[in-house]
C-alpha positions in Angstrom: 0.0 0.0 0.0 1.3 3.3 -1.0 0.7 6.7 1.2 1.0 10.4 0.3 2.4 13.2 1.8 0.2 13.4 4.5 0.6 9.7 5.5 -2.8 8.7 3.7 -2.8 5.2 2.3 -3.5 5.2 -1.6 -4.8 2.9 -3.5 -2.4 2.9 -7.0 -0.3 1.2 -9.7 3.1 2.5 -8.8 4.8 5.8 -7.2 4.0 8.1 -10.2 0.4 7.8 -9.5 1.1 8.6 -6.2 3.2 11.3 -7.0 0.4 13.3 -9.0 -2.0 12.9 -6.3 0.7 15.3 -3.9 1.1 17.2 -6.8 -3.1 17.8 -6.8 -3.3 18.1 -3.7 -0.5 20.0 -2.4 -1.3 22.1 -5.6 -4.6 22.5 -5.1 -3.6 24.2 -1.5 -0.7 26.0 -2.9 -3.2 27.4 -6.1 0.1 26.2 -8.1 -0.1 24.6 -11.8 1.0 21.3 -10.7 -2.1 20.6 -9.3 -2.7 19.3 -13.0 -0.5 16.5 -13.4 -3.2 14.3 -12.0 -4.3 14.2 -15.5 -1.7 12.4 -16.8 -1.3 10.3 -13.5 -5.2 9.5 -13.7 -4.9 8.8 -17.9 -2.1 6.1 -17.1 -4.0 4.4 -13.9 -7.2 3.2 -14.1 -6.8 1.3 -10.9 -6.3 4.4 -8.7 -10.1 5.6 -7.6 -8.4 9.0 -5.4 -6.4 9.4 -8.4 -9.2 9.5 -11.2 -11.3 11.2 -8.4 -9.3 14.4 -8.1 -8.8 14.4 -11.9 -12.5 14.7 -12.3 -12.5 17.7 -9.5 -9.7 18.7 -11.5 -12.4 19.5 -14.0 -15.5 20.6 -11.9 -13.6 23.5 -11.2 -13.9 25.1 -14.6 -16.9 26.6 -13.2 -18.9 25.9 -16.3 -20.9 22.8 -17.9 -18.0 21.4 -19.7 -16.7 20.7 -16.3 -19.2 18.0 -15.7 -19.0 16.5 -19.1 -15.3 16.1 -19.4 -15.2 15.0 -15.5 -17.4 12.1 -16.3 -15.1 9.6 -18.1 -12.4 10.1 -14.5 -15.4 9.1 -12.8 -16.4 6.5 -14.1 -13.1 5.1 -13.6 -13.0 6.0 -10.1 -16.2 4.3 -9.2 -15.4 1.2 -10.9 -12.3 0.9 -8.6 -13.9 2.3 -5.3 -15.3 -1.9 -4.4 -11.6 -2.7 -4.3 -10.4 1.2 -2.4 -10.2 2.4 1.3 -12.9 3.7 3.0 -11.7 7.0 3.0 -11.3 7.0 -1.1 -14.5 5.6 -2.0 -16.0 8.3 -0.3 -13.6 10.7 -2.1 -15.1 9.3 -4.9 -19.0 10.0 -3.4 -17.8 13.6 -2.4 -16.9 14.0 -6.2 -19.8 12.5 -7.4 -22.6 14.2 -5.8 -20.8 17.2 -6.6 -20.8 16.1 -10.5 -24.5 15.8 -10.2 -24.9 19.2 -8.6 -26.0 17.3 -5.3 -24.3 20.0 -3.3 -25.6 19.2 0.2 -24.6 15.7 -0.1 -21.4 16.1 -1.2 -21.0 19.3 1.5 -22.1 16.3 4.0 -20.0 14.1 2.5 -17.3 16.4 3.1 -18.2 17.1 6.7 -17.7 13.5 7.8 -14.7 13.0 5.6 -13.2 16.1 7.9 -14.0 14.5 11.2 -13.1 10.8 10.5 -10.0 11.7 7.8 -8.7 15.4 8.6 -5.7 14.6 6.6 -7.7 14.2 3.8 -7.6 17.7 2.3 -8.6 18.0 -0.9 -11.9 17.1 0.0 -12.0 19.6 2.7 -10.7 22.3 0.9 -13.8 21.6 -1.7 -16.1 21.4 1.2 -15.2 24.4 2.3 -15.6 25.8 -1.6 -19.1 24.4 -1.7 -19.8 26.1 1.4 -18.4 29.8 0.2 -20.8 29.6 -2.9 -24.1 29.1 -0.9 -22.8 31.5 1.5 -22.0 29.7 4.6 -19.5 31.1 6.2 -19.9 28.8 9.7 -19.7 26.3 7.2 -16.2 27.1 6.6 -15.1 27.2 9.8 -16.4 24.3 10.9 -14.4 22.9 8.2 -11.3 24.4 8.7 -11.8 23.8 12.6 -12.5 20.0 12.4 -9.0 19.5 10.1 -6.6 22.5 11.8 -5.4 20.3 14.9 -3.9 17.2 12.4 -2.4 19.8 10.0 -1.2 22.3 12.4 2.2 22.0 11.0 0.6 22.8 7.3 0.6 26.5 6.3 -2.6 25.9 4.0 -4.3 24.6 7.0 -4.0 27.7 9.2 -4.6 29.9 5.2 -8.0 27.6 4.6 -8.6 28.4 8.5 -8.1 32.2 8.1 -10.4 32.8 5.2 -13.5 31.1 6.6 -12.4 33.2 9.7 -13.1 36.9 7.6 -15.9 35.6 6.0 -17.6 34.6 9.2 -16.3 38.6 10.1 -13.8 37.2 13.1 -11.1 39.4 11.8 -8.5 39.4 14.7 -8.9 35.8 14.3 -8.1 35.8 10.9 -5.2 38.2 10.6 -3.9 35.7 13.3 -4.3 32.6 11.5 -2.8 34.4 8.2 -0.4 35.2 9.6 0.9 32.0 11.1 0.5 30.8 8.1 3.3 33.0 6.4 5.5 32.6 9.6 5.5 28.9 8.7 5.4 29.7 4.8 5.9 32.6 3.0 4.7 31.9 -0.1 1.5 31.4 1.2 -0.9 33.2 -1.1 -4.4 32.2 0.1 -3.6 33.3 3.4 -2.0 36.2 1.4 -5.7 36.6 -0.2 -7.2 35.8 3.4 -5.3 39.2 5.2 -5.7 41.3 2.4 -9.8 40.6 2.7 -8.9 41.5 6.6 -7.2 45.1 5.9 -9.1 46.1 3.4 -12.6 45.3 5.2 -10.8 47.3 7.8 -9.9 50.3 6.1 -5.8 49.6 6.7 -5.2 50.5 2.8 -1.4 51.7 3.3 -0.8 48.6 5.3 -2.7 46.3 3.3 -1.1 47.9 -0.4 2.4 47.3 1.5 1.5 43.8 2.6 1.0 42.9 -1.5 3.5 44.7 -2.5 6.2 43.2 -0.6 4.0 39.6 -1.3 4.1 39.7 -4.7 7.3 38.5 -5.7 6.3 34.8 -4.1 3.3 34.7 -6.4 5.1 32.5 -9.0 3.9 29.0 -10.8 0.5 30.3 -9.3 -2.8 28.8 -11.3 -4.4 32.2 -13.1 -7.5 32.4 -10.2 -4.9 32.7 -7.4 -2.3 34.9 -9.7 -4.9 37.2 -10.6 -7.4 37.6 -7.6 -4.5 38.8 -5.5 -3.1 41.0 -8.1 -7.2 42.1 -8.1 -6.8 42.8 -4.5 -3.8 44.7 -5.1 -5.7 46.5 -7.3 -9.2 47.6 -4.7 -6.5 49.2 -2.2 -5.0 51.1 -5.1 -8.8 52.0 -5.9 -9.1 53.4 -2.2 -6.2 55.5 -1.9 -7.0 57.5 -5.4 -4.7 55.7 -7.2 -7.6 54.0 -9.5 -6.2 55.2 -13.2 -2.8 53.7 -12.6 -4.6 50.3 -12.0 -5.6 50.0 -15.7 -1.3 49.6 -16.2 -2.2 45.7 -14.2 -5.0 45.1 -15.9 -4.1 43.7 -19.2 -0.6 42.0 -17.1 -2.1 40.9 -14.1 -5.9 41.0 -14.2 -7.3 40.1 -17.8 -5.1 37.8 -20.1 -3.8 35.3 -17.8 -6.5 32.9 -19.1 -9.3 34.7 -21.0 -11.3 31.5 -21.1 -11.5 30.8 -17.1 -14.9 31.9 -15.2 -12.5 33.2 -12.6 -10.7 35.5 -14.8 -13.9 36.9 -16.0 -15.2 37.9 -13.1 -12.3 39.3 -11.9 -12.5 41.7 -14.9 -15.4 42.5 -15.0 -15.9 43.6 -11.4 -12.5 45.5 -11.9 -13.8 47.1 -15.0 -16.8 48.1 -13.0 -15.0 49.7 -9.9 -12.9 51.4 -12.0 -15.8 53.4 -13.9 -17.6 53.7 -10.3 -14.4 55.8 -9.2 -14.5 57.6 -12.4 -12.0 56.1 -14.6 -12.6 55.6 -18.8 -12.3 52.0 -19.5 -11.8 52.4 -22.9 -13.2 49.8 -25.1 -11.5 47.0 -22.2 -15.7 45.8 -22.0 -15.8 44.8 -25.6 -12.6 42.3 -25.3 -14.1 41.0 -22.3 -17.5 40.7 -23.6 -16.1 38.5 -26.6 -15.3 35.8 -24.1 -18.2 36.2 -21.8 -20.8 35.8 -24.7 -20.3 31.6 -24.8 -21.6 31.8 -21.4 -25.3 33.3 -21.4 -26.7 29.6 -20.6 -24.0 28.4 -18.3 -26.3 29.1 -14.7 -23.3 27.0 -13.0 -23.9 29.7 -9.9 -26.1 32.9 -9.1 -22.4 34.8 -8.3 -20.8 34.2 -11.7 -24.3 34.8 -13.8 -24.3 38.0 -12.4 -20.9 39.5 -13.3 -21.0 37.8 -16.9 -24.4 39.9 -17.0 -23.4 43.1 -16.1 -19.9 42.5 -19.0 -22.2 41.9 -21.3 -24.6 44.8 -20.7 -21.8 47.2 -20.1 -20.6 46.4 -23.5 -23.8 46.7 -25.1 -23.9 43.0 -26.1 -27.6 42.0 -27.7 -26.5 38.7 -25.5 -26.8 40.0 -22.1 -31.2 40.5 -22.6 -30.8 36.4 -23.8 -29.0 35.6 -20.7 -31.6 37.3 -18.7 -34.3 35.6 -20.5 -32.6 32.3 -19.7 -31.8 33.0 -16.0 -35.2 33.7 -15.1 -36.3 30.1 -17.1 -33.5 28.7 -15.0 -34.6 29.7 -11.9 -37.8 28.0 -12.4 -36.2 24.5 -12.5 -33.0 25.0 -10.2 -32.1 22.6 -7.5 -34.4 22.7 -4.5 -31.3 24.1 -2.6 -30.1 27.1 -4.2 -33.5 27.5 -6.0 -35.1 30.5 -4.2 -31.9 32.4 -4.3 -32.0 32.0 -8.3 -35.5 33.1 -8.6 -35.7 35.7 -5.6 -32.4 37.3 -5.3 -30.3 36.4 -8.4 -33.2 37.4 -11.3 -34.0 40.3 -9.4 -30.6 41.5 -9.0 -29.6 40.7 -12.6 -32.5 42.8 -13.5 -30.9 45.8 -11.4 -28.0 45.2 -13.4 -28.6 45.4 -16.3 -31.2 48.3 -16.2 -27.8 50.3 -14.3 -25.9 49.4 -17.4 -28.0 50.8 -19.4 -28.6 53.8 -17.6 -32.6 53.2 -16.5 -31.0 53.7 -12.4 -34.5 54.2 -11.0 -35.3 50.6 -11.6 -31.8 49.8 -10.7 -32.1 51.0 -7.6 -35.1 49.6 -6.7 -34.2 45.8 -8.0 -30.5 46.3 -6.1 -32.0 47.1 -2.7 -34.7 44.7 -2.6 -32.1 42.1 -2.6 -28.8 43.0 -0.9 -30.1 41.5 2.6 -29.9 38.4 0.8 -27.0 38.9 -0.7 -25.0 36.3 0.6 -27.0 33.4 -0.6 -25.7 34.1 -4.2 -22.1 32.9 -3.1 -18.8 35.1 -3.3 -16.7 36.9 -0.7 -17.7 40.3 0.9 -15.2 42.3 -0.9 -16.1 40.5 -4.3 -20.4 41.0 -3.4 -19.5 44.7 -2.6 -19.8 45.3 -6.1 -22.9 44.9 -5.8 -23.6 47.1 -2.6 -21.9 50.2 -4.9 -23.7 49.5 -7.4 -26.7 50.0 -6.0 -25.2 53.2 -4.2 -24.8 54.6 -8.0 -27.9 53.7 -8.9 -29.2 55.6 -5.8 -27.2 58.9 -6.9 -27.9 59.0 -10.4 -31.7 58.6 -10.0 -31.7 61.9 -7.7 -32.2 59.5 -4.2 -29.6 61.4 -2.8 -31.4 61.0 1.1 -30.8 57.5 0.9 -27.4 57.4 -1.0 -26.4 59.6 2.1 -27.5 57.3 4.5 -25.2 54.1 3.0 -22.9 56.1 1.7 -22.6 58.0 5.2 -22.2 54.5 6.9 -19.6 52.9 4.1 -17.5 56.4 4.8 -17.7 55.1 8.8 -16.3 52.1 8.2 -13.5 53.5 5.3 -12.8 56.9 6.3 -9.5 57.1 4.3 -11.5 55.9 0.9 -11.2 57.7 -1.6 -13.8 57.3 -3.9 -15.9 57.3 -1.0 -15.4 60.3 0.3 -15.8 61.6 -3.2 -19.3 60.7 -3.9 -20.2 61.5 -0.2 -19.3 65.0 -0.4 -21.1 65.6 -3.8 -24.4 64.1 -2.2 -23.7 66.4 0.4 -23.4 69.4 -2.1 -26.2 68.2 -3.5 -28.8 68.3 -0.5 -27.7 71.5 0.2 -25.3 70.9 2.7 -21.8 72.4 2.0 -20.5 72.4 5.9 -21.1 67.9 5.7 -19.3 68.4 2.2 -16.1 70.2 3.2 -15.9 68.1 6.4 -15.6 64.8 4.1 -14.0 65.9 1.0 -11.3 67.3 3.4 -11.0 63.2 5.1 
């Protein structure tokens, strides 16, 4: 019997099978490119269920339904050698699979039991923990990252998996202090990178979080393009906040859009950045129509609410005849969603897509109203706080444009509270100030 790196036994045909499962796995922590050598270790060893397992999660993370489809053949394989596996890989294999079929609670409780009876099983944790980010369950994560900490306590991913569901449950002194044991133990560490960058900036630290990434990012090498460009992304919101928002369209073709055009990840990542920039007054140029080209082959993808909604917007903001058939489709979708996630398709995501795509197109009365009808649900749609915060200043937009300048002051009043040193903040604070008539309020923020 073989075992991995984390003293696991394996079921496989020789050493190089095992060897690209470490190289998933540890990759898979890391967000490093190795992660897909279990491809070719999987394609040469049919035997191996954890092997043709993780090459079909390999897959499911394209985010779209070719993932499913070109997952299916690893399957297969892997279920026809569970009989003969451990316990612990044939339910690998049942994790993977009810996630295949978009049975996301199973496989979530899959997951959970996996963490308690194998905590040094941890690729299936880490995707427990993913599953539980895009239904928005924080708790979720932490239970995750709390049932596996004490058997990988050594492990630097297991105190950066820890520190993320930490900020997301809004424990921040917890998380800064689980980030940063991971980059005692690790430097090159870059989800716990991501994790304390989500800390400062929810905190308003912007110098100390922009002199955090700066000083990061010469570790992010051999990084897959979600982790290489989400914390160049991040890099780029603190740039945002301290005024610096036209200099960030010099990372934007480098760092942000380019990587790999084709990834759901990288999409989103544009988009949102696209949109941010315009919100703090920056001229995109024609960056939307580029972007648009690749988002158009999604418009019946409905993989999750999260990613329909920033493909959406792309396509709106670039004028795309697409983004009214994708609308269309999402709101036939959320008729015959999974039971789970179906009321947040049909009474937060459609309603918010709506908002939208009626603020791309300038119509920000209706904007408005769709936005705020939904953001106490937010959540449910999946994302991060900083990544649904588009969202929030959307709607804040929306608000000023259609003249509801009372209630823009009212959020915008309360965002400044929480991000006194914001920029763009204080920018459009003190003009809805000037524009209820109250120049004292507008001097006293423009001034910071």
């Amino acid at each position: 019997m073989h075992r991995d790196w984390r003293g696991n036994e394996v079921t496989a045909a020789s050493a190089a099978t095992v060897s690209g499962i470490d190289d998933f796995v540890g990759g898979f922590l890391s967000y490093e490119t190795r992660a897909a050598n279990i491809l070719a270790a999987a394609d040469t060893d049919d035997t191996s269920p954890l092997a043709n397992a993780y090459a079909a999660m390999l897959w499911l993370f394209l985010e779209s339904p070719d993932g499913p489809v070109k997952a299916a053949p690893y399957l297969a394989r892997a279920e026809a050698a569970a009989p003969h596996a451990s316990e612990r890989e044939r339910m690998t294999v049942a994790a993977v699979r009810a996630w295949a079929d978009n049975d996301i609670p199973h496989a979530i409780a899959v997951g959970e039991q996996m963490a308690d009876a194998f905590p040094r099983e941890l690729a299936v944790a880490k995707a427990t923990q993913y599953h539980h980010f895009n239904v928005g369950d924080a708790p979720g994560m932490l239970r995750i990252a709390a049932h596996i900490l004490p058997a990988n306590a050594d492990l630097p991913y297991a105190h950066g998996l820890a520190a993320f569901a930490y900020e997301q449950c809004h424990l921040l002194a917890d998380a800064e202090r689980a980030a940063r044991t991971a980059i005692r133990l690790q430097r090159k560490e870059p989800w716990a990178h991501h994790a304390l960058a989500h800390v400062l900036l929810t905190q308003g630290r912007n110098d100390e979080g922009r002199a955090f990434l700066d000083d990061m990012k010469d570790s992010w090498t051999g990084l897959n393009s979600f982790m290489l460009t989400h914390n160049w992304w991040h890099l780029s919101l603190v740039m945002i906040e301290q005024g610096e928002a036209a200099r960030v369209l010099d990372h934007y073709a480098t760092h942000i859009w380019g990587v790999w055009k084709e990834y759901s990840q990288d999409q989103i990542g544009a988009v949102s950045l696209l949109a941010r920039l315009e919100l703090a007054g920056v001229d995109v140029g024609d960056r939307w129509q580029d972007l648009a080209d690749h988002l158009a082959p999604r418009i019946r993808d409905h993989v999750q609410p999260f990613l329909d909604m920033h493909y959406l917007y792309g396509l709106a903001r670039a004028g795309r005849p697409e983004a009214s058939t994708m609308l269309d489709s999402l709101r036939a979708h959320a008729e015959t969603a999974p039971d789970f996630i179906r009321s947040t398709w049909r009474e937060v995501t459609v309603p918010a897509c709506e908002g939208l795509i009626a603020h791309a197109h300038g119509n920000y009365g209706v904007a408005a109203q769709r936005l705020l009808s939904v953001l106490p649900r937010l959540p449910e749609i999946g994302g991060s706080h900083a990544q649904r915060d588009l969202f929030e200043q959307l709607c804040d937009d929306a608000l000023v444009r259609s003249n509801r300048l009372a209630a823009a002051q009212n959020r915008l009043e309360q965002r400044h509270a929480g991000h006194p040193h914001s920029a763009p903040t204080r920018a459009k604070l003190a003009a809805v100030y000037r524009g209820l008539g109250l120049p004292e309020q507008a001097a006293r923020v423009a001034a910071g």
